[in-house]
N, C-alpha and C positions, 0 to 999 in steps of 0.2 A: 504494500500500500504506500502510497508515497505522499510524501508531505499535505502537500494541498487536498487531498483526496480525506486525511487524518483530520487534520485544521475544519473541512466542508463538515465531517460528520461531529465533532465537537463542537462548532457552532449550534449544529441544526438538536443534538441532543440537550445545549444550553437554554436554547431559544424555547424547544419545547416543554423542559420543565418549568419556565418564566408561566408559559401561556397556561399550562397546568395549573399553578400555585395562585397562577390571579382567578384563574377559573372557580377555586375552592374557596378565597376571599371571598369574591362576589357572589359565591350560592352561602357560606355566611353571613354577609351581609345581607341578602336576600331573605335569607330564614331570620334574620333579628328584627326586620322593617314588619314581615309577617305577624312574628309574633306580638309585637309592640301595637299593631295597629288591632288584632284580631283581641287582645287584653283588653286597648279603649274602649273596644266597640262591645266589650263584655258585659265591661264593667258600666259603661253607659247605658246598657240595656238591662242591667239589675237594677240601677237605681232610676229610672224609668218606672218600671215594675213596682219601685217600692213606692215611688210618690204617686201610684194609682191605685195603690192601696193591694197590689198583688199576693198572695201567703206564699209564693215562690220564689221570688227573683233571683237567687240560684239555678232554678231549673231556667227558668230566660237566658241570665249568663250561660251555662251550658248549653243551650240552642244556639247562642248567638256566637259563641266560638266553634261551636264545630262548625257551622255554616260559614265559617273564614278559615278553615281548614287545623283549627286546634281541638287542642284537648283542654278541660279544664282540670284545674289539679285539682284548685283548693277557690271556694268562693265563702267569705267571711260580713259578716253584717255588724256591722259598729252604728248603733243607733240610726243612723236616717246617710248612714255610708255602706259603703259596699268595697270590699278589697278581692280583687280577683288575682288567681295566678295558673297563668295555660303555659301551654307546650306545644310546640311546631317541632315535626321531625324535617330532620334537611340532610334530607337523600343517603348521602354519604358522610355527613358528618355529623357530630354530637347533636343529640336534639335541645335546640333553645328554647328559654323559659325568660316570661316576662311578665307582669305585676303592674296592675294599676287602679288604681282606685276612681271613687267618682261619689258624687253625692251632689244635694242643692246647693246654689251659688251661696259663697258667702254674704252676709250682709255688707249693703255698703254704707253702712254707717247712716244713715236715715232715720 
């Protein structure tokens, strides 16, 4: 094998680990926006539930994450709050976990 022919395939095996290692970022990246977004919309839809007076708003949050492609782990009620915590699997790597809560606006001082 000669020089240049050595040189072409150590580029093309560098380049392709690059394209690789972004590829697993971005499906990271990917599964933490998911999860993040699929939590607000959880937790938004329990406390929903609570201020129309629902006796579920857990089982809402678990409708409303799995129809964003989570799981819910854990949904927890703090008076007139709601704290939810889902999971999103992401394909090939670690499945991410993200948390948010949600409740009536605070007062503005009025």
């Amino acid at each position: 094998m000669s020089t240049g022919a050595a040189s072409t395939l150590a580029w093309t095996g560098a380049v392709t680990a690059v394209i690789a290692g972004a590829s697993l970022l971005g499906t990271g990246m990917l599964a933490q926006a998911r999860a993040a977004t699929a939590a607000d919309l959880a937790a938004l839809a329990a406390a929903d539930a609570m201020a129309v007076g629902s006796a579920s708003p857990c089982a809402v949050a678990e409708d409303a994450a799995r129809r964003n492609g989570a799981r819910l782990i854990s949904c927890v009620e703090h008076g007139d709050e709601v704290v939810v915590h889902i999971r999103v699997d992401a394909s090939v790597l670690p499945a991410v976990d993200a948390a948010a809560r949600a409740g009536p606006a605070p007062d503005a001082g009025r």
